[in-house]
C-alpha positions as CSV (number, residue, x, y, z in Angstrom):
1,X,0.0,0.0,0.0
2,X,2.9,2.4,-0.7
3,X,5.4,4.2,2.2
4,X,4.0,4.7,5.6
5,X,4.4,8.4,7.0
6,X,2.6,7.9,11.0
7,X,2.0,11.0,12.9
8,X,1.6,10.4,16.3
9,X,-0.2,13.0,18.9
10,X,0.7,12.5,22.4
11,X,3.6,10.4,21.8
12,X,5.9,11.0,24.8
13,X,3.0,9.4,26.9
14,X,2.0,5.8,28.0
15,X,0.6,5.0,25.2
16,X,2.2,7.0,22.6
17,X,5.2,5.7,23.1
18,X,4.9,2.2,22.9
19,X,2.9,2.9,19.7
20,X,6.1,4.7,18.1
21,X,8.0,1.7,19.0
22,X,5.8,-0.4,17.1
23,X,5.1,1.9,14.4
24,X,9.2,1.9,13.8
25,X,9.7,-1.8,13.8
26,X,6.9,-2.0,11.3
27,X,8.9,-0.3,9.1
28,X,6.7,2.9,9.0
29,X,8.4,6.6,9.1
30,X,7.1,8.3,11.8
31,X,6.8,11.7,13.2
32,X,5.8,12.7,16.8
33,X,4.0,15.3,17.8
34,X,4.8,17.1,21.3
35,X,4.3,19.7,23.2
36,X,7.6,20.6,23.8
37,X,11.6,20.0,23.5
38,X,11.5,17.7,27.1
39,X,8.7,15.2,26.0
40,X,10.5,14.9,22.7
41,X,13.6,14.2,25.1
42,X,12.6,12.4,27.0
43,X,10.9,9.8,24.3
44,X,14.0,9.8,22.3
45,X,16.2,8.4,25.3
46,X,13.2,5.7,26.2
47,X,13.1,5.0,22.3
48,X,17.0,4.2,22.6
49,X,17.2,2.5,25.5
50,X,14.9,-0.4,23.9
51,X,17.0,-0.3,20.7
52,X,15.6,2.2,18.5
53,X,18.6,4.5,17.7
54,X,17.1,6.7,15.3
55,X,14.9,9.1,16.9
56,X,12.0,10.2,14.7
57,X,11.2,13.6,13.5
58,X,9.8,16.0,16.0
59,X,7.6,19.1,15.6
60,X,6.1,21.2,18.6
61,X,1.7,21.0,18.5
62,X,0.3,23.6,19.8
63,X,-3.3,22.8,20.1
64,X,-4.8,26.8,20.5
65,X,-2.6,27.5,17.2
66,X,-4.9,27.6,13.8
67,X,-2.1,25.8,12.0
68,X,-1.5,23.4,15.1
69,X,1.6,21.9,14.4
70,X,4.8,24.5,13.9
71,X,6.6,23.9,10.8
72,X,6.7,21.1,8.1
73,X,5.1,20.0,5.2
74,X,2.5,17.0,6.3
75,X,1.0,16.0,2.6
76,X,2.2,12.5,2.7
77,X,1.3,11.4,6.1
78,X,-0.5,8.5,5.6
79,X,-2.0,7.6,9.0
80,X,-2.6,10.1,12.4
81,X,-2.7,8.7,16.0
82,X,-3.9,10.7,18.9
83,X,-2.6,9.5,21.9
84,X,-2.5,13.2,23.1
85,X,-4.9,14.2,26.1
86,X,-4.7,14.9,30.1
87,X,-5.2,11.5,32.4
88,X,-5.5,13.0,35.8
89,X,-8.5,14.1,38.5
90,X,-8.9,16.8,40.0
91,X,-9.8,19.1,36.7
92,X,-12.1,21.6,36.4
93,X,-14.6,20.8,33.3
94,X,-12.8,23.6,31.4
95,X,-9.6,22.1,31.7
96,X,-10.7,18.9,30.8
97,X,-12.3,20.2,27.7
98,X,-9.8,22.2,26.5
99,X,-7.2,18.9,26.8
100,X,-9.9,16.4,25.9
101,X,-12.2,17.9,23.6
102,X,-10.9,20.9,22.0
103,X,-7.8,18.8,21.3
104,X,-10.0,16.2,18.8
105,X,-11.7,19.5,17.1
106,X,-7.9,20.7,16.1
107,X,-6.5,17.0,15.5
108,X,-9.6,16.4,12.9
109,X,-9.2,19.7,11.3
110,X,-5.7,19.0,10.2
111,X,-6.7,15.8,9.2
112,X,-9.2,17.0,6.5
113,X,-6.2,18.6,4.9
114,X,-3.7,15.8,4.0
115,X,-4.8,14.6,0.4
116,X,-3.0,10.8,1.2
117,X,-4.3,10.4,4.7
118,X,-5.7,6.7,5.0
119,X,-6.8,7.1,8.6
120,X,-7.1,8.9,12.0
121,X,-7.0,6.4,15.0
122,X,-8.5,7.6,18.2
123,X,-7.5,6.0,21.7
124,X,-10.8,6.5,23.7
125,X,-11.6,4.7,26.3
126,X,-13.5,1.0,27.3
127,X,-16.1,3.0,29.6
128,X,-16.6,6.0,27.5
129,X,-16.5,4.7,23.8
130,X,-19.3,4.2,21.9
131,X,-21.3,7.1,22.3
132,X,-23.9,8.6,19.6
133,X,-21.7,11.0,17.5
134,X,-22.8,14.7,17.4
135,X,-22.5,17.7,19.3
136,X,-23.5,17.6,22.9
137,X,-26.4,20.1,24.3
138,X,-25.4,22.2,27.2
139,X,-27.7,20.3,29.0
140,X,-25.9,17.3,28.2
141,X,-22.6,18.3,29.0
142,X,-23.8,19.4,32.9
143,X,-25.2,16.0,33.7
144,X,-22.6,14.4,32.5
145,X,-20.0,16.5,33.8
146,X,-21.7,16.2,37.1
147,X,-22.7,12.1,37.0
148,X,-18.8,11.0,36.0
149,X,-16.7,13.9,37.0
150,X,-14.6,15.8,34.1
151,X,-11.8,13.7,33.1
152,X,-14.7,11.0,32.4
153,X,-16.8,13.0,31.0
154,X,-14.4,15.2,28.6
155,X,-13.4,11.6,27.1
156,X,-16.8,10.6,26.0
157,X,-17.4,14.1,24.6
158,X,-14.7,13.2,22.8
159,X,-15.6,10.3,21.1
160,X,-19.1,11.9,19.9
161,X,-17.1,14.5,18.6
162,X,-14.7,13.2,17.0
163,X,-17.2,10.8,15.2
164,X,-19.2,13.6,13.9
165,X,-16.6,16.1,13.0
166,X,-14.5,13.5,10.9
167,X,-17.6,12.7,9.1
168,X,-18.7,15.8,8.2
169,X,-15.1,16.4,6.8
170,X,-14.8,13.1,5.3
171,X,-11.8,11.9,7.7
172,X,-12.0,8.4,7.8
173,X,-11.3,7.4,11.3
174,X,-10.5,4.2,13.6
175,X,-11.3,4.5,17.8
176,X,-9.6,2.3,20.2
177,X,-10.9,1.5,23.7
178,X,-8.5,0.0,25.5
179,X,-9.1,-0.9,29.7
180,X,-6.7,-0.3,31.7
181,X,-3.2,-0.4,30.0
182,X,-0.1,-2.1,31.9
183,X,3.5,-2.5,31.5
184,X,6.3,-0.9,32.3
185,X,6.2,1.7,35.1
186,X,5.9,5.2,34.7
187,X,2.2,5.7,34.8
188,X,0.9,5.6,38.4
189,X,-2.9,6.6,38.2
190,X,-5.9,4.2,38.4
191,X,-5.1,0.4,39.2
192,X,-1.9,1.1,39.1
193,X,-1.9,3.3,42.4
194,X,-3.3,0.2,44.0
195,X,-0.3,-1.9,43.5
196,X,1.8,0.6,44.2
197,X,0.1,0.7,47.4
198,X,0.3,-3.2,47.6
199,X,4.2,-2.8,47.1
200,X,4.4,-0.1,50.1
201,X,2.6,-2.2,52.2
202,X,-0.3,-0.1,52.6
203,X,-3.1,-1.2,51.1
204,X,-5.7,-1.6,54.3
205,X,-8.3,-3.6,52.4
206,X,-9.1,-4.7,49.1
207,X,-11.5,-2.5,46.9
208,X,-14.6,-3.8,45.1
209,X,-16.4,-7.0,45.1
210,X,-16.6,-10.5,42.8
211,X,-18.7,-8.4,40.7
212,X,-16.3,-5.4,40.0
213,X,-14.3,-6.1,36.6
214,X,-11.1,-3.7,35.7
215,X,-10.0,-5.6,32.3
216,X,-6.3,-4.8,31.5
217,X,-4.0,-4.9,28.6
218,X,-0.7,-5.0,27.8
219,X,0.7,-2.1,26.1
220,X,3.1,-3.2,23.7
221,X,-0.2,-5.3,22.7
222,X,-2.3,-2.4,22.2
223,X,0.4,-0.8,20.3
224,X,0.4,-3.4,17.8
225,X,-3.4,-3.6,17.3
226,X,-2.8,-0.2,16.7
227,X,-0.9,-0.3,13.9
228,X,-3.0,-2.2,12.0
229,X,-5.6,-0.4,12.2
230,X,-5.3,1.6,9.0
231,X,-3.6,-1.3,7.2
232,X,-7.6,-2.5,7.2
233,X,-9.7,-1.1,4.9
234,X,-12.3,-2.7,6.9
235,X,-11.5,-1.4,10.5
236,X,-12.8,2.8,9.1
237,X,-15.8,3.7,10.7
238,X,-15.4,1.4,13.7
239,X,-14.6,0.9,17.2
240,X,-12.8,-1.1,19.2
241,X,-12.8,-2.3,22.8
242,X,-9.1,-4.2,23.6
243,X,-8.7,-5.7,26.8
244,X,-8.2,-8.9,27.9
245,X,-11.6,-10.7,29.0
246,X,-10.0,-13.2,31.2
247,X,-8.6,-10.6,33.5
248,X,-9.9,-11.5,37.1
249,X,-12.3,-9.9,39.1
250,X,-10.4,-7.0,40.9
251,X,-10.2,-8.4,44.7
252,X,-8.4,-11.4,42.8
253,X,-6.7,-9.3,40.7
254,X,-5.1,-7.5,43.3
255,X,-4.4,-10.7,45.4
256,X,-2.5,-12.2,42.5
257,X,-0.2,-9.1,42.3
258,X,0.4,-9.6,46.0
């Protein structure tokens, strides 16, 4: 299907960066997308210290610019990721939707411009994919913001929006919803926080019951699922849920680790 030119959003994070390992061993050419020279950095000496010597090309995104990325000619990018986002509590629903939501607006918009663009692949999320695709009322938005709280609730925004808005400019698009991702450290938010606790010896009791289910996967394995994606002619307009179904409930999840 000709040369592969991969730009990756959000590279330097969990995610992004296992994806740009793949995406290079696949024998794409990739570029990442950051927002900053640290994060580029700083995935350039994680790149190397798993064998991949030859950085890729970085470009600063700045997501409030109307050009978004800084310099560079992007007509023969074949394939976008956006891995890019905030993961963290504690935000207002502002901030959420500025990182969240405002980020897919910009990231689609660019994509309508590249004449060989085969796809734009979407990480989302296993409890927030899925939604109805289209613009949310303000009604909308308050209960939800309200129900889940805004990281939550910016992500499934998200995935209406980016739905609609690729549509409507004829971006044909890919959304993964992976569970909980695991694998090397660096990431302490979510499950992970409870086996850190585990490991510090402070966990007082185990959370949840037999009935509560946190699926994980792997990230090198969501990486490569990844980078099929728009390989497929078959996988546009679809969604994916990745996680591993066999994952125990999370009392015995937790126990295992232990």
């Amino acid at each position: 299907m000709g040369e592969r030119h991969a730009l990756v959003f959000g590279a330097a994070g969990y995610v992004g960066r296992s994806l740009v390992l793949e995406l290079g061993r696949a024998g794409a050419r990739v570029s990442v997308a950051t927002r900053g020279q640290e994060s580029y950095e700083r995935l350039a000496r994680w790149l190397a210290a798993r064998g991949h010597d030859e950085a890729p090309a970085g470009v600063r995104a700045d997501f409030a610019a109307p050009s978004l990325l800084a310099d560079g000619s992007w007509d023969d990018v074949t394939e976008i990721y956006n891995c890019a986002g905030a993961y963290r509590f504690g935000m207002t629903a502002e901030q959420a939707r500025r990182a969240n939501v405002d980020s897919v607006r910009a990231i689609v918009a660019f994509a309508a411009r590249l004449p060989r663009l085969r796809r734009l692949v979407h990480v989302s999320g296993y409890r927030v994919g899925g939604q109805d695709p289209g613009a949310w009322s303000e009604e909308r938005r308050r209960a939800a913001y309200a129900a889940l709280g805004a990281y939550e609730a910016s992500k499934a925004e998200a995935d209406a929006v980016l739905q609609a808005e690729a549509d409507e400019l004829g971006v044909p698009w890919s959304i993964v919803n992976p569970s909980s991702v695991i694998g090397e450290a660096g990431q302490y938010l979510g499950l992970a926080a409870s086996v850190a606790e585990i490991w510090r010896g402070r966990l007082a009791a185990l959370p949840g019951s037999g009935r509560t289910f946190v699926p994980v996967v792997e990230a090198g394995h969501l990486a490569r699922f990844m980078a099929l994606l728009p390989e497929d002619p078959g996988a546009a307009r679809r969604a994916y849920w990745v996680l591993d179904e066999r994952t125990p409930a999370l009392p015995d999840l937790l126990t295992l680790v232990a």
